[in-house]
N, C-alpha and C positions, 0 to 999 in steps of 0.2 A: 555144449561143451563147457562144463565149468569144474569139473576135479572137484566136483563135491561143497565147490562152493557157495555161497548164497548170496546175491545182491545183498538185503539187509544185511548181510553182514561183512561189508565189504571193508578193508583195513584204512583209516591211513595211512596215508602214504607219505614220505616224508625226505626232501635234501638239503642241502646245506643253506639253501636261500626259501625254502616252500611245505607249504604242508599242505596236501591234500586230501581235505574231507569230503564226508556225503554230503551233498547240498541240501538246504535246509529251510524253512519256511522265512529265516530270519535272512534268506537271500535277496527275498522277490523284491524289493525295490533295488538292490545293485545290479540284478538279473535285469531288470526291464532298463532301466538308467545305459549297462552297457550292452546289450543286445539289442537295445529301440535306437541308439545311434545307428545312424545310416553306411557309416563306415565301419563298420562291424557285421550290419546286416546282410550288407551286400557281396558278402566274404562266405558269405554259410548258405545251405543249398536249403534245408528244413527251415530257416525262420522266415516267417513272414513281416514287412513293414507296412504300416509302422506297426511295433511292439506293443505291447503293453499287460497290463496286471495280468489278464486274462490267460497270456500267452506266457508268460512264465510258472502261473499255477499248473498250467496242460504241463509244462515243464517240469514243475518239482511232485505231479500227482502222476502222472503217466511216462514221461522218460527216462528220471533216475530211479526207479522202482523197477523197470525193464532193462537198464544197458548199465555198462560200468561206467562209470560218470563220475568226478571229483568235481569239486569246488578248487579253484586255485586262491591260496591265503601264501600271503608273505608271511615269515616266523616270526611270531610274538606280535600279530593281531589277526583275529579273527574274520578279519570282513572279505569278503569274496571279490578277485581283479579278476576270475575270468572261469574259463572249467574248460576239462580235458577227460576224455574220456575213448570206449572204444565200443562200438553198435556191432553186436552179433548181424552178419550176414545169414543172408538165407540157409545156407548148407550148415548154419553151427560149426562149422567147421573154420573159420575165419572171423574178422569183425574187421570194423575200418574205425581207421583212429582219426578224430573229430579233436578242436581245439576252438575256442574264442577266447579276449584276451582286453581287458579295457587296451583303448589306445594310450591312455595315461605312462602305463607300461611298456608298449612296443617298444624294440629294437634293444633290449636288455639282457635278452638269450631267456629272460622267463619263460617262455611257451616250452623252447627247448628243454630246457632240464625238467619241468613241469611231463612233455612228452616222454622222454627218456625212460623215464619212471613207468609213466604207465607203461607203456611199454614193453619194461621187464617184465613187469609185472604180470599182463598176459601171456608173455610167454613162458615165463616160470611157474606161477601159479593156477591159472587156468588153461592153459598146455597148446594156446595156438599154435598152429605150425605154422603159418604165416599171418603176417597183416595186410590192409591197403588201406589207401588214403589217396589222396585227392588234393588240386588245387584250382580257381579259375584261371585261366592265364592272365587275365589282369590283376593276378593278386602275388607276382614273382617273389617276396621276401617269405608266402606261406612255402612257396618250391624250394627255399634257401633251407628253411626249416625242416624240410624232410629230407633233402636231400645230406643235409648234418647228422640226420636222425637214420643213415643207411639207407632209405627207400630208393628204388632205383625206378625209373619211368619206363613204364610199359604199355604207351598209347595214347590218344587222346581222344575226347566223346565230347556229346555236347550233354548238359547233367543241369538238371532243375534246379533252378532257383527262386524260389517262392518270394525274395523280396522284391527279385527282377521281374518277375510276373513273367516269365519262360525258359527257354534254354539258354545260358552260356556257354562259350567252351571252356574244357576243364581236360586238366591230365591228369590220368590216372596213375597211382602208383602203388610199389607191393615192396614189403620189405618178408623173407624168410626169418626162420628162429634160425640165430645161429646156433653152427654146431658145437654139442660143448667137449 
């Protein structure tokens, strides 16, 4: 499901404090810098620790060329604090919306309005009829964050985490397109 649109050719995106572009080669040392922190790692269920070059080239060759994926930049500079994006689930019919974010930044609402965005944006322009997303329970301010963002909690599982080297527990959650 994309309404005819095309990864490559995916827009910025843009709010009053952020611009979100396609990630880009000139990222992989911010990418490995804030994704190879262990506080960051151990927050995302797909990266493995420790990080490095390797693993954010897999990153900028093989997952932003497949899913919709921004770069998070502050306005009026270029450099990458994080990226926010949304991974087509199996049925094409939904995706789950993913975020990481330097800790430089936490507790600023960046993730949030950075989310927000995408967010419309699948829903308007690529026509999801719903999202989900995810938190571990030892990660409560990501639960604060979608719970700001409308997701409403619909369960809990135990969901891979590649830096943990097994399962943690995780809740899952689903937000609908609203009606317009």
């Amino acid at each position: 499901m994309t309404n005819g649109l095309s990864l490559y050719e995916r827009p910025d995106l843009a709010t009053e404090r952020l611009v979100l572009r396609r990630p880009n080669d000139g990222d992989l040392n911010a990418i490995v810098g804030i994704v190879g922190n262990w506080k960051v790692a151990r927050r995302l269920a797909r990266v493995p620790h420790p990080y490095g070059p390797d693993d954010a080239r897999f990153f900028l060759d093989q997952i932003v060329p497949a899913e919709w994926v921004w770069a998070i930049t502050l306005r009026g500079s270029d450099g990458l604090i994080g990226a926010v994006g949304l991974t087509p689930e199996s049925d094409a019919e939904t995706a789950e919306l993913g975020y990481w974010l330097s800790p430089a930044h936490w507790g600023r609402g960046i993730t949030t309005e950075a989310a927000r965005t995408v967010i419309l944006f699948g829903f308007k322009n690529v026509g999801y009829p719903y999202l989900t997303s995810g938190y571990f329970e030892d990660n409560p301010a990501s639960g604060q964050v979608l719970r700001k963002l409308g997701f409403i909690e619909n369960g809990q599982v135990m969901r891979p985490c590649l830096a943990a080297g097994g399962e943690v527990p995780s809740v899952r959650m689903k937000l609908p397109r609203p009606v317009d």
